[in-house]
C-alpha positions, 0 to 999 in steps of 0.5 A: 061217342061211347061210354068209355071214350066219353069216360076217359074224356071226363075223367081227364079233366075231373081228376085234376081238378079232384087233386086241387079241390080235395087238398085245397078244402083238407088244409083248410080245414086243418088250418082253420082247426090250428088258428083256433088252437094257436093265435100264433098260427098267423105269424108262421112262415106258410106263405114261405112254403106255398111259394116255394111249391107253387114254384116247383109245380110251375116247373113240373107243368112247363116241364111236362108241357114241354114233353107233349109239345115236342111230340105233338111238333114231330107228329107233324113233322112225319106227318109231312114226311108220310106224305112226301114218301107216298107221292115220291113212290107214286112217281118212282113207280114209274120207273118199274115194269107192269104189273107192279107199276099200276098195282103200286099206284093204286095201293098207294092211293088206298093207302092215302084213302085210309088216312083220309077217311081216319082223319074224319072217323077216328073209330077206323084206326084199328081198320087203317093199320092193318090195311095199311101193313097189308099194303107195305107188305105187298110193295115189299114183295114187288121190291124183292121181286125186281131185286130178284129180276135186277140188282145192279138196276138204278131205276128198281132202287129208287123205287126199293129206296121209297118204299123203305122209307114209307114203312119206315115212316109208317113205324115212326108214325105209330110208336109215336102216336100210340105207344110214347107217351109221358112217364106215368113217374112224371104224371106221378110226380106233378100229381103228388107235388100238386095235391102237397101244393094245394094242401099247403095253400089251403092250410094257409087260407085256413089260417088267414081266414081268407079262402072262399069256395069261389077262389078254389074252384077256379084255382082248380079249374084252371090247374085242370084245363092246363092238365086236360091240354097236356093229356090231349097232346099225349093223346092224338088218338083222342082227337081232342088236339088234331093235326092238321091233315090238308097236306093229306087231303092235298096227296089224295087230289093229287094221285086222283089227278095223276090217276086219271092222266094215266087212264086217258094214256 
């Protein structure tokens, strides 16, 4: 683990419990500082305000929670997809002269071996998506080949057709996993509707001279493991929130079967 990945993981659970603690311990003092000024604090509408907010924060989390879930969800399912697209262009390689035929089935079965080997070293990401457009772009070339030696050949466009797909699939894949990502207006918002929130409940502790520096440090720990799962589904490459990878691993045996029925022919 380096320093920068061990940073950011840090600072994905100290910020939001920061944004609890320091607005929680301000109001109170504050409120601590009025009821001393004014007898009268106690009876103001405070709690009033709390709820309300501590409403809407409920809201922004589901909201924001609802985002990552939904994407964690199509991650899986073009996880899926990848691997039906991979096998289904194995096969229909079948259906295309040598020597494309056996160097598209073995591409194909680098390409299962890079995801493979990214499930267990997440550090090889960079190494994975090169590769991996290097290995798209020599099946296009196959493509544009056979359209060259046949375009009115069925068999030459169910294989042009999964190709097509997989690259396809491969786009979905990568925007969804590294470039789409939660507003940072909405990140903003939940932020800035948090720290008003817990200043409120602090100025209400102060007044009441109920708080105590336990029941902030839960309430802030709390608001933080929620905040730290919301930031590890918006980012896979973390490896904090994996998908599991089995179908990937169920492809590879595959095509290592396929490939040595097709050795001992």
């Amino acid at each position: 683990m380096n320093i920068r990945f061990f940073l950011e993981i840090t600072g994905m659970f100290l910020i939001p419990l920061l944004v609890v603690l320091i607005p929680i311990f301000l109001g109170q003092r504050y409120g601590i500082y009025r009821s001393k000024k004014s007898e009268d604090m106690q009876h103001t509408p405070v709690g009033t305000v709390v709820g309300s907010t501590f409403g809407l924060l409920a809201f922004m989390l589901a909201f924001t929670f609802q985002i990552v879930a939904n994407r964690y969800d199509t991650r899986k399912e073009l996880l899926v997809d990848e691997v039906t697209n991979i096998r289904t262009t194995y096969l229909r390689a079948g259906l295309i002269p040598e020597p494309m035929r056996n160097e598209t089935r073995n591409l194909l079965v680098e390409y299962v071996d890079h995801r493979v080997q990214l499930a267990s070293d997440l550090s090889k990401l960079g190494i994975m998506m090169s590769r991996s457009q290097q290995i798209q772009d020599t099946l296009w070339k196959y493509c544009e080949k056979l359209g060259e030696l046949d375009r009115s050949s069925e068999n030459y466009s169910l294989f042009i057709s999964s190709v097509n797909d997989l690259v396809e699939n491969y786009n979905q894949r990568v925007t969804m996993t590294l470039e789409f990502r939660i507003p940072v207006v909405i990140l903003w918002a939940l932020f800035i509707i948090t720290f008003f929130s817990m200043l409120a409940l602090g100025y209400q502790f102060g007044i009441s001279g109920k708080g105590s520096f336990r029941i902030n440090l839960i309430l802030g720990i709390i608001f933080a493991i929620v905040m730290f799962l919301i930031l590890a589904l918006d980012r896979p490459e973390t490896g904090l929130a994996p998908i599991n990878q089995k179908p990937v691993f169920t492809l590879q045996q595959q095509l290592q079967v396929m490939q040595s029925n097709v050795g001992t022919k």
